[in-house]
C-alpha positions in Angstrom: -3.4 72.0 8.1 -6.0 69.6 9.4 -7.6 69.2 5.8 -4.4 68.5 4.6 -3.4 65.5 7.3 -6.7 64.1 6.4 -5.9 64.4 2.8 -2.8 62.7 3.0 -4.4 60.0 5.5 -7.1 59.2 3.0 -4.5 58.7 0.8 -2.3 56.5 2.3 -5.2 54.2 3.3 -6.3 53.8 0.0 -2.5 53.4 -1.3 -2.3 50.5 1.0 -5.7 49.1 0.0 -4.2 49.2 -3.8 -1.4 47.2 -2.6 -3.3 44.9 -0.5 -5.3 43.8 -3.5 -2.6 42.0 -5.7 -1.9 40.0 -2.0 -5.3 38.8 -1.4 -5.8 38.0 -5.0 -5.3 34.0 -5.7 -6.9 31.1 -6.4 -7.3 28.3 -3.2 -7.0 24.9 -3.2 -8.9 22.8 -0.8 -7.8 20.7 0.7 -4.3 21.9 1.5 -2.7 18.3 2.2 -3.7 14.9 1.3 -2.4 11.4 1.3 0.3 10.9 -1.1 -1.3 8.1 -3.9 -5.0 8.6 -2.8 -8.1 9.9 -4.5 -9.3 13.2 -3.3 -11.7 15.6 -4.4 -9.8 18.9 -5.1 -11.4 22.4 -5.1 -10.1 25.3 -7.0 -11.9 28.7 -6.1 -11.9 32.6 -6.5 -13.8 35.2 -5.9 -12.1 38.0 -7.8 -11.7 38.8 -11.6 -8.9 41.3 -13.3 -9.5 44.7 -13.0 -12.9 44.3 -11.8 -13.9 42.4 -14.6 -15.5 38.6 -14.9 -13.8 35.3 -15.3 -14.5 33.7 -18.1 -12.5 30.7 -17.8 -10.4 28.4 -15.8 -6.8 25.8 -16.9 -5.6 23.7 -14.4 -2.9 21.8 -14.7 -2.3 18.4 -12.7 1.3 17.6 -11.3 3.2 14.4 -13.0 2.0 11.2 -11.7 -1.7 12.6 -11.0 -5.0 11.4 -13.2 -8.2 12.9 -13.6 -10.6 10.5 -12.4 -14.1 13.0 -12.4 -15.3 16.4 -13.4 -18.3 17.4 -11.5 -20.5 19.9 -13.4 -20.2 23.3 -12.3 -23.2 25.4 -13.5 -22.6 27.7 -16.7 -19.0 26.3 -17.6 -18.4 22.9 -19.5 -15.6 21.3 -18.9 -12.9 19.5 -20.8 -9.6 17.2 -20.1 -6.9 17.0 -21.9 -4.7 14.0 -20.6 -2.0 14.1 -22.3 -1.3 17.3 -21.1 -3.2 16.8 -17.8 -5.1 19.5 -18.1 -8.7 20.5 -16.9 -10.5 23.4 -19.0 -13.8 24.8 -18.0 -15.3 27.5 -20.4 -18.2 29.1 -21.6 -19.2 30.1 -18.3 -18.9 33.9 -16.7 -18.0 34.6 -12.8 -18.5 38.3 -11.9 -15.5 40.0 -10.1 -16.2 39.5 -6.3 -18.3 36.4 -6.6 -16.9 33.1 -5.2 -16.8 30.5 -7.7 -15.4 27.0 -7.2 -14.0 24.5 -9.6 -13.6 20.8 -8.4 -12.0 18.1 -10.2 -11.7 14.6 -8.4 -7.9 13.0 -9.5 -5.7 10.4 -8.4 -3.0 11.7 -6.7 0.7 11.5 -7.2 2.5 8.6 -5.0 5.5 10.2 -4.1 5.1 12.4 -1.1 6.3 16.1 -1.1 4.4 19.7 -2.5 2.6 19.0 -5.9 1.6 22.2 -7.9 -1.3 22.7 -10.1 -0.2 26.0 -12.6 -3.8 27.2 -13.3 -4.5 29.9 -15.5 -7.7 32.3 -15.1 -8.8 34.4 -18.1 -10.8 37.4 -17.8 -12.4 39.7 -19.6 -9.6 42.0 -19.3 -6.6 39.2 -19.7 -5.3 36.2 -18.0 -4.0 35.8 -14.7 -1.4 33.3 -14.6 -1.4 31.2 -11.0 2.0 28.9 -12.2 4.9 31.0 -9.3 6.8 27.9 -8.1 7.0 30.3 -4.7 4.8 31.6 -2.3 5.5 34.7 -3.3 2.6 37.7 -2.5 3.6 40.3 -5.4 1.6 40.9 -8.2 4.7 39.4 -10.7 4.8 36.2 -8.3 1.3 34.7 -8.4 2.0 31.2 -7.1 0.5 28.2 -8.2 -2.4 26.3 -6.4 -0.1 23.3 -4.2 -0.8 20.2 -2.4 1.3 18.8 0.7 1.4 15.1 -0.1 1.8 13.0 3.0 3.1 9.5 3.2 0.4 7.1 4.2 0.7 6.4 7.6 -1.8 3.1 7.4 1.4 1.7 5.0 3.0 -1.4 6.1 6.5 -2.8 5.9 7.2 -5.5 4.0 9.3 -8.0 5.8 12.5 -9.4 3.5 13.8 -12.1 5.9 14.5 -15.3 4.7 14.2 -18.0 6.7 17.4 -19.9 7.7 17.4 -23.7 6.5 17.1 -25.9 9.0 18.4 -29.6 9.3 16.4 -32.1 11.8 18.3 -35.8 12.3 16.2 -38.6 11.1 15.0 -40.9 13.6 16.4 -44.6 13.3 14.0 -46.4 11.0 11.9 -49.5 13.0 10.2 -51.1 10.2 10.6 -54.6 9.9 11.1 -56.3 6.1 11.4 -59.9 5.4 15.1 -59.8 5.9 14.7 -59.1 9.9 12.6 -62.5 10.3 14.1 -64.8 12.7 16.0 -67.6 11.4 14.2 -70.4 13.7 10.7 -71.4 14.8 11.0 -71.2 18.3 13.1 -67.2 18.1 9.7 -66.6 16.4 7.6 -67.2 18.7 9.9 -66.0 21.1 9.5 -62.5 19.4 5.4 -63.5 19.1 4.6 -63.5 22.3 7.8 -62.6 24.5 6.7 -65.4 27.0 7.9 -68.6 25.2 10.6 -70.8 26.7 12.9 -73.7 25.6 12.1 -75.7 29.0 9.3 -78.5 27.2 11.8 -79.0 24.4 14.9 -79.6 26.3 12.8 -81.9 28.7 11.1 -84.0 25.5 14.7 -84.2 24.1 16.2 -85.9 27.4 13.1 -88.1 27.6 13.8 -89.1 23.9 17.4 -89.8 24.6 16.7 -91.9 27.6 14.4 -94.3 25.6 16.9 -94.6 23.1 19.3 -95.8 25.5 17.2 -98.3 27.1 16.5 -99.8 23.5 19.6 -99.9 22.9 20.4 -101.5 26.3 18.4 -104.1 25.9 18.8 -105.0 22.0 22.7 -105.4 23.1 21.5 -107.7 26.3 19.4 -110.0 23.8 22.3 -110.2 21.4 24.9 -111.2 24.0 22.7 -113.7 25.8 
């Protein structure tokens, strides 16, 4: 009775550890967010094969809106990019199932914020396991795809729209002074000169002048009559 508990035990451990390895079988992506628009250096690893077997290869595929600006060199594999279909290809190479291997590409990132997926496909020696599930699904039929979280930039700024109002400022009341402002006599000229002048020496000269004119006339009139 005891043989066969540990029988069945043994059995439903390694059951579980046959279901377990579909689950922990994925490819990362580090880092897990970024800044929406930026450059970033994006790692793809794995440290399993199919089956046991080797990886061979590696196809990622970049979101819309993302660039491959770099491929380092990763030892063994050469590398390839396709832009038109945004892809990166590295080949040639062999991983052994259970060795970590990692992939980096360096890419402009999509501007738009939100989850960006790279669909990568890893072939094996024993097939291809395709990494392209739009969900985060953990069964074997739901591998999902390598993503991003693409943040807004928090260093953005605003840019202001207002527009001015117009605004009107009165003239001042011009104080030049043309030809046509001269004064119209000598004397209101130097009157305006030198703000002291007065009229006093010419109205006493003109009295004076007057008076003589009288007394030569006074006396040419006394020598006529006489």
């Amino acid at each position: 009775m005891l043989r066969r508990l540990a029988a069945l035990t043994l059995v439903f451990a390694v059951a579980l550890l046959v279901m377990a390895a579909p689950a922990g079988a994925h490819v990362d992506l580090d880092p897990g967010e970024a800044v929406a628009g930026s450059t970033e250096t994006l790692t793809f690893s794995f440290q399993h094969g199919k089956d046991g077997t080797a990886t061979t290869a590696l196809i990622v595929r970049l979101p819309e809106g993302a660039t491959v600006v770099d491929v380092p060199e990763v030892v063994g594999f050469t590398s390839a990019v396709d832009e038109a279909q945004r892809t990166v290809t590295w080949s040639g190479g062999s991983v052994p199932d259970g060795t970590e291997a990692e992939f980096p590409i360096v890419a402009e990132l999509p501007s738009t914020p939100g989850v960006a997926l790279f669909p990568t496909i890893q072939e094996t020696e024993a097939g291809e396991l395709a990494w392209i599930s739009e969900t985060e699904g953990e069964s074997e039929t739901e591998n999902p795809a390598p993503r991003l979280n693409l943040m807004a930039d928090p260093n953005a700024t605003a840019t202001s729209t207002t527009t001015a109002e117009p605004t009107t400022t009165a003239e001042a009341p011009s104080t030049s002074t043309t030809g046509r402002d001269l004064p119209g006599t000598t004397l209101e000229a130097q009157e305006r000169d030198d703000g002291n002048t007065s009229a006093a020496p010419w109205i006493i000269g003109s009295g004076l002048a007057a008076l003589a004119a009288i007394g030569i006339g006074g006396t040419y009139l006394k020598r006529r009559t006489g």
